[in-house]
C-alpha positions as CSV (number, residue, x, y, z in Angstrom):
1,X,148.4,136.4,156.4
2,X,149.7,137.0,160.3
3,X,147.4,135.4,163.0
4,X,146.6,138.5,163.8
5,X,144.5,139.9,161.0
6,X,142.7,136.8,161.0
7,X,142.7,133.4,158.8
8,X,141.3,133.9,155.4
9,X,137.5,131.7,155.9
10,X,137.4,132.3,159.6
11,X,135.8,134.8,161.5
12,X,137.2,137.7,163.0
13,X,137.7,138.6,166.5
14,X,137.0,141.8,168.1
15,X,140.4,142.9,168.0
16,X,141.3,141.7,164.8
17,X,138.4,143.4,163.3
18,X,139.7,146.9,165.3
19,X,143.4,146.5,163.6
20,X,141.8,146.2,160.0
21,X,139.6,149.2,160.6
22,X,142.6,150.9,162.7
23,X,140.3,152.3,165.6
24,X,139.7,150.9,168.9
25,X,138.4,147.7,170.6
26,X,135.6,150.0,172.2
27,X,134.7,151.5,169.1
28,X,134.1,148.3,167.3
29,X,132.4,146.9,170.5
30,X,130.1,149.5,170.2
31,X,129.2,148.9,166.5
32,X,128.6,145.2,167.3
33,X,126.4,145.9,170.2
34,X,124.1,148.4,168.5
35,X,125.4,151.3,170.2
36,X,124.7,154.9,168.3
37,X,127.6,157.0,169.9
38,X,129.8,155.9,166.6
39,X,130.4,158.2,163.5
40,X,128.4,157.2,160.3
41,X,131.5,156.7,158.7
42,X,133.1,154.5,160.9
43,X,129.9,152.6,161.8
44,X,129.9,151.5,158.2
45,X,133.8,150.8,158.1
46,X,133.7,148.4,160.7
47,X,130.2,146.9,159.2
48,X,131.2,146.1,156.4
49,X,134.6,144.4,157.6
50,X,131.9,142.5,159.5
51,X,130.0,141.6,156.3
52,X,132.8,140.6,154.7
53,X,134.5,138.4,157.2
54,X,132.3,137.8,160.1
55,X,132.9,138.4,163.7
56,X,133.4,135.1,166.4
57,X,132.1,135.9,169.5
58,X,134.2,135.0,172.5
59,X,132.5,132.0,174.2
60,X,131.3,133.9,177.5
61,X,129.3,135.9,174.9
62,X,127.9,133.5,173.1
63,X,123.9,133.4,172.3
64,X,121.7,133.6,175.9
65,X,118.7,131.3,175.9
66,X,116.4,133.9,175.0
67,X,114.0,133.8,171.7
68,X,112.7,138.0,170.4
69,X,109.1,138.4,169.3
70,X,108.4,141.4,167.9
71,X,104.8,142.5,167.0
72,X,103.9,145.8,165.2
73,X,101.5,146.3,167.8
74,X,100.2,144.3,171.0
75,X,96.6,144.8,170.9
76,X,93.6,142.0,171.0
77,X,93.5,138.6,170.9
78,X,96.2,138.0,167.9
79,X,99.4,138.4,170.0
80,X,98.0,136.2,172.2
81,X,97.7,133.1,170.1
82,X,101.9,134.0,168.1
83,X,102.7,133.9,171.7
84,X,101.0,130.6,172.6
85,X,102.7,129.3,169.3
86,X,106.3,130.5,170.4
87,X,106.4,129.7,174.3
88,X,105.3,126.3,172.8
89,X,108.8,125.8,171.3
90,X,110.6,128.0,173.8
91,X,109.5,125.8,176.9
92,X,110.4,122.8,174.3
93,X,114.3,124.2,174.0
94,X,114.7,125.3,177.9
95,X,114.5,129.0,176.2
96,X,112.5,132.4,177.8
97,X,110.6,134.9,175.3
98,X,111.0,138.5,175.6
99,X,108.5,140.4,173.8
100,X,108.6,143.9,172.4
101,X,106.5,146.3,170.5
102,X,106.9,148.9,167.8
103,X,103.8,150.7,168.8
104,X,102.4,150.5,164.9
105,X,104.9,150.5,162.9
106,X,105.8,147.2,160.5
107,X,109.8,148.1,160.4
108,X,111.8,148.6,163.5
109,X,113.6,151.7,164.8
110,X,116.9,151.5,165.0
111,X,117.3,151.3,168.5
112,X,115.1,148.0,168.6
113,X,117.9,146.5,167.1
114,X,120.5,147.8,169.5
115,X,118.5,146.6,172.1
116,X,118.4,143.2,170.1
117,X,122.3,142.9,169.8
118,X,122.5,144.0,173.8
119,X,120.4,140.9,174.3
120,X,121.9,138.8,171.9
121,X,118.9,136.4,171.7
122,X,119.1,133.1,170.0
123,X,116.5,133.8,167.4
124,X,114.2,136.3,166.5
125,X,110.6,136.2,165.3
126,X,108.8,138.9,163.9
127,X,105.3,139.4,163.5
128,X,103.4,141.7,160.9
129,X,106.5,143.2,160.8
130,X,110.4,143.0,159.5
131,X,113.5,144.3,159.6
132,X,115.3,146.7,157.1
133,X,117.7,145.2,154.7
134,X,120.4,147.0,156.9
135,X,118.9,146.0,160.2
136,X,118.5,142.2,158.8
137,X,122.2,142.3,157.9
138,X,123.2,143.7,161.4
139,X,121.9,140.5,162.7
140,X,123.3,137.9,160.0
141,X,126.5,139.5,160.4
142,X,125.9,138.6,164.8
143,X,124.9,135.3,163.6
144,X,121.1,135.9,164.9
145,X,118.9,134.3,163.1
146,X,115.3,136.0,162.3
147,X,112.0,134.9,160.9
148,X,108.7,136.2,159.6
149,X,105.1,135.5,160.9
150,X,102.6,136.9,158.8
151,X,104.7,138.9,156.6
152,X,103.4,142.6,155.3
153,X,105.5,142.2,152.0
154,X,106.9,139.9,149.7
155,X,110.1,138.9,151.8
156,X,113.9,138.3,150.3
157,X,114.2,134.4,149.3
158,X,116.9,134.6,152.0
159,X,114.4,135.4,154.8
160,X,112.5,132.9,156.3
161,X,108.8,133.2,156.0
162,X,105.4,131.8,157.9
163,X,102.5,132.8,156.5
164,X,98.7,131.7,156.2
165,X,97.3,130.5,152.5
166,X,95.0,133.9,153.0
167,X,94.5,133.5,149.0
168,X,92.2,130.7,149.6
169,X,90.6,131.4,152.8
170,X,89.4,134.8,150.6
171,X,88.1,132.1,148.0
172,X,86.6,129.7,150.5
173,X,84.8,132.4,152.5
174,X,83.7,134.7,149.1
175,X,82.7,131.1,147.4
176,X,79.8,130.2,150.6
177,X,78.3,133.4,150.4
178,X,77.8,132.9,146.7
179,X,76.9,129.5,147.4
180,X,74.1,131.0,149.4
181,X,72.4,132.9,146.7
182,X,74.4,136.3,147.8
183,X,75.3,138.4,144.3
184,X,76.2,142.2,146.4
185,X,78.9,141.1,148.1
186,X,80.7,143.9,150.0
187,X,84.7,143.3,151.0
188,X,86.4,145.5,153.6
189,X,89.9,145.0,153.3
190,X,93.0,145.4,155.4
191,X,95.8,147.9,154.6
192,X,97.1,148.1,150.7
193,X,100.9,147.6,151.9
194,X,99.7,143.7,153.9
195,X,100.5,140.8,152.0
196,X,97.8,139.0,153.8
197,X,94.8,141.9,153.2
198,X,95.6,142.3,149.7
199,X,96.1,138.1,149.3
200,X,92.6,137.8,151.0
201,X,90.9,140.8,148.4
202,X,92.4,138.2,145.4
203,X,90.9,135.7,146.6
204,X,87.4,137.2,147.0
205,X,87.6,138.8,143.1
206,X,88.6,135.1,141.8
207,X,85.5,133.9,143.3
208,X,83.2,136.5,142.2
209,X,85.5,136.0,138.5
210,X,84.4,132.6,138.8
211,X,81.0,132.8,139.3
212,X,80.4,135.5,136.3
213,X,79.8,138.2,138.6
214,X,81.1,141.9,137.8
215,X,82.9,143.4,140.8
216,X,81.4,146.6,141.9
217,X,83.9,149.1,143.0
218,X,81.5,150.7,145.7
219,X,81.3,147.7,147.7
220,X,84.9,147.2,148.1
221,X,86.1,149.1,151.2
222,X,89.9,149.6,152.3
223,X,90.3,149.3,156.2
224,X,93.6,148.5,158.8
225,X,92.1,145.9,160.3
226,X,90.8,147.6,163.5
227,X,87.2,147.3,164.4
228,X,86.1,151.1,163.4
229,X,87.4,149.8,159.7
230,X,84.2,147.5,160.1
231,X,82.0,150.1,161.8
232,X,82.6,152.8,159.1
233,X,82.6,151.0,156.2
234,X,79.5,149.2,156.8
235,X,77.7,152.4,158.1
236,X,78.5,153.8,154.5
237,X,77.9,150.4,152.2
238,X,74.1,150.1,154.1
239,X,73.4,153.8,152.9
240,X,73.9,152.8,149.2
241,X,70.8,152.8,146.9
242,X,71.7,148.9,147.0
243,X,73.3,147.9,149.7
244,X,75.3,144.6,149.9
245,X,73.6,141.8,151.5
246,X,76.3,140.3,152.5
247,X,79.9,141.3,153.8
248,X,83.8,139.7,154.0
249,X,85.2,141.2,156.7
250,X,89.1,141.0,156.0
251,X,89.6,139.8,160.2
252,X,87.1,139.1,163.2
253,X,87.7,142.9,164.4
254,X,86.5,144.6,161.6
255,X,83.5,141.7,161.9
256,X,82.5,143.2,165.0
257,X,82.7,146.8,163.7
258,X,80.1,145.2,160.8
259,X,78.0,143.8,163.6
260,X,78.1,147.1,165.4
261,X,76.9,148.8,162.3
262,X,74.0,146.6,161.7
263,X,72.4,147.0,165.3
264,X,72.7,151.1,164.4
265,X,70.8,150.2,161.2
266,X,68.5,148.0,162.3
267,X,69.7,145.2,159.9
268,X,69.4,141.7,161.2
269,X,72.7,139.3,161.1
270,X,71.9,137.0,159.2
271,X,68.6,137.5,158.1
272,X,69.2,140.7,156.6
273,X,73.3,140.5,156.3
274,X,75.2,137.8,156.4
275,X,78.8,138.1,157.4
276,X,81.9,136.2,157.6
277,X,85.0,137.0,159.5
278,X,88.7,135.9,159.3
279,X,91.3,134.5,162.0
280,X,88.7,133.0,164.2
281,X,89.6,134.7,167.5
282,X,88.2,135.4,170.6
283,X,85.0,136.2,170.8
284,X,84.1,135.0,167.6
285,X,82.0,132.2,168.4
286,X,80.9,133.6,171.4
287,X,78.8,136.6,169.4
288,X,75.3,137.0,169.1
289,X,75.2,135.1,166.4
290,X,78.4,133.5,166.6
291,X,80.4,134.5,163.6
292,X,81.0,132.3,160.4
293,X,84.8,132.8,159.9
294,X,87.6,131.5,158.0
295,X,90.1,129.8,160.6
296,X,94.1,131.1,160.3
297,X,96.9,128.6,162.5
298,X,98.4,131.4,164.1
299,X,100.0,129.2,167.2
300,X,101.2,126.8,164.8
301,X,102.4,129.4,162.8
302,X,104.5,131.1,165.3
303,X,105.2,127.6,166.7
304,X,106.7,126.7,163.4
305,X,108.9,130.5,162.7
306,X,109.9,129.4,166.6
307,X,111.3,126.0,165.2
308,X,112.8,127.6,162.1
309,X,115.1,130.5,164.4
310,X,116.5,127.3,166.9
311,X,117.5,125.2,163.5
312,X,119.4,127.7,162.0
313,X,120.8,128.8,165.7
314,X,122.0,125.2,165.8
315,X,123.5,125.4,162.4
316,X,121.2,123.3,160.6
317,X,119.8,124.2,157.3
318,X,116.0,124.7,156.9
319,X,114.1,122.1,154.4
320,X,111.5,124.9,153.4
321,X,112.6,128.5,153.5
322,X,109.2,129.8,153.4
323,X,106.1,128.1,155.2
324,X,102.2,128.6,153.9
325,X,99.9,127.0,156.7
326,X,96.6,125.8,155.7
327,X,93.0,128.3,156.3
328,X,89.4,126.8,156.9
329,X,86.4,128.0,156.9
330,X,84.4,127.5,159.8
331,X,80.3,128.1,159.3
332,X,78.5,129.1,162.3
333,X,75.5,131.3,162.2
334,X,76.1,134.6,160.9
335,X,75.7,133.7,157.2
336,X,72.2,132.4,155.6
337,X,70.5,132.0,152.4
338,X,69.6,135.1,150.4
339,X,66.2,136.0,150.2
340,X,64.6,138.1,147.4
């Protein structure tokens, strides 16, 4: 093979990668760098030559000391802690954080990730969210890395993951409220696609499995983790001919929506309804009463997807491919012993 088609194991050059497709230099700089002004056709042409043999950056274009976190949405005091977690690392690795937003939605558009290959970041970290298969591939095939916090789905073994073990915290947090004499034990979930939400429900049915108690389908509520989830829900499970007397809130938001609720009632927390959170955010311990919740790492958790994007930037391999950070339940005074 000439040196100008490339040597078979090493990746392809710009030009190179323009003979084999037989268009332009432009053309397949456009491709590279995310650019939509390229026929369908021809985008996936040059893709795929991309897949198949790579594409070496000159070294002036090499990786700038930048790490991408991307969050579905930038609301509350979650993003705050990821991006405690991840300027953590950054400062660590001389590197900056840029932060963008998909205003809701858990999978990018695709001109996040031409924005993504303009910057050409050294890692990116995404948060309650992910790439499409062909939007994760348009990055392996820059060579930037990309890692999940908090993932909504089950991700590909090939995809990094940091997640919390919501499973147990759901046990922990169902298992003191049982411990407390409560049997009606309303849940308010988050959404059916999250990982996390519907990890969190399992864990609450185990410990009500456990303990011999039958779940009631009326007390379990499906929310999105927003704080009129809590309101809502709670509004309706007090109306019921027997209302819960106690409540899992599936995050601290939806806690407060629950709290909210029980003013409008006039139901006493916890005398009346005890309620446990999840996350253990601000305000949390700072409510009236402060709110029994179950504790989830997110700055260590971004700290460690941070960690896991710079070692594969560096060409390192990853011990773990997949992370689960430990929960804990922490009892403040929202939650007390049922009384008949």
């Amino acid at each position: 093979m000439s040196s100008d088609d490339g040597r078979q194991g090493e990746p392809l050059t710009l030009a190179q990668i323009a003979k084999r497709a037989g268009v332009s230099v432009a053309t397949v700089s456009k491709v590279v760098n995310g650019r939509a002004d390229v026929a369908p056709a021809t985008r996936s042409l040059i893709e795929d030559i991309i897949r198949r043999h790579g594409y070496r950056r000159q070294k002036a274009t090499g990786p700038a000391a930048l790490l991408e976190l991307v969050f579905h949405e930038v609301r509350g005091p979650y993003p705050t802690e990821i991006l405690r977690g991840v300027q953590r690392v950054a400062v660590e690795h001389q590197l900056a954080v840029v932060v963008s937003e998909l205003r809701g939605r858990h999978t990018p558009e695709q001109g996040w990730v031409a924005g993504v290959l303009a910057r050409r970041p050294t890692g990116v970290i995404s948060v309650f969210s992910g790439p499409s298969d062909e939007q994760a591939e348009q990055l392996r095939a820059r060579g930037i890395p990309f890692a999940l916090v908090d993932p909504t789905g089950y991700p590909d073994h090939n995809v990094p993951s940091v997640s919390a073990s919501n499973w147990s915290g759901g046990l922990s947090a169902t298992r003191h409220l049982l411990e407390l004499g409560h049997r009606r034990i309303a849940v308010i979930t988050g959404p059916e696609h999250a990982l996390a939400g519907r990890a969190r429900l399992d864990g609450y049915r185990t410990a009500l499995d456990m303990a011999g108690i039958a779940i009631d389908p009326a007390l379990v509520r499906v929310g999105d983790f927003q704080i009129l989830d809590g309101l809502k829900h709670t509004r309706d499970l007090l109306r019921l001919p027997e209302p819960p007397t106690a409540v899992f809130a599936g995050n601290d938001g939806q806690a407060l929506g629950v709290y909210r609720a029980a003013v409008e009632a006039g139901v006493r927390v916890p005398e009346d309804l005890s309620v446990v959170g999840f996350d253990d955010l601000f305000p949390s311990q700072w409510l009236t009463p402060p709110l029994t919740t179950v504790r989830q790492p997110l700055a260590e958790m971004a700290a460690t997807a941070a960690d896991m994007v710079i070692t594969l930037a560096q060409g390192r391999p990853l011990e773990r491919g997949r992370e689960e950070l430990a929960t804990e339940l922490v009892i403040r005074e929202s939650t007390a012993r049922f009384r008949h």
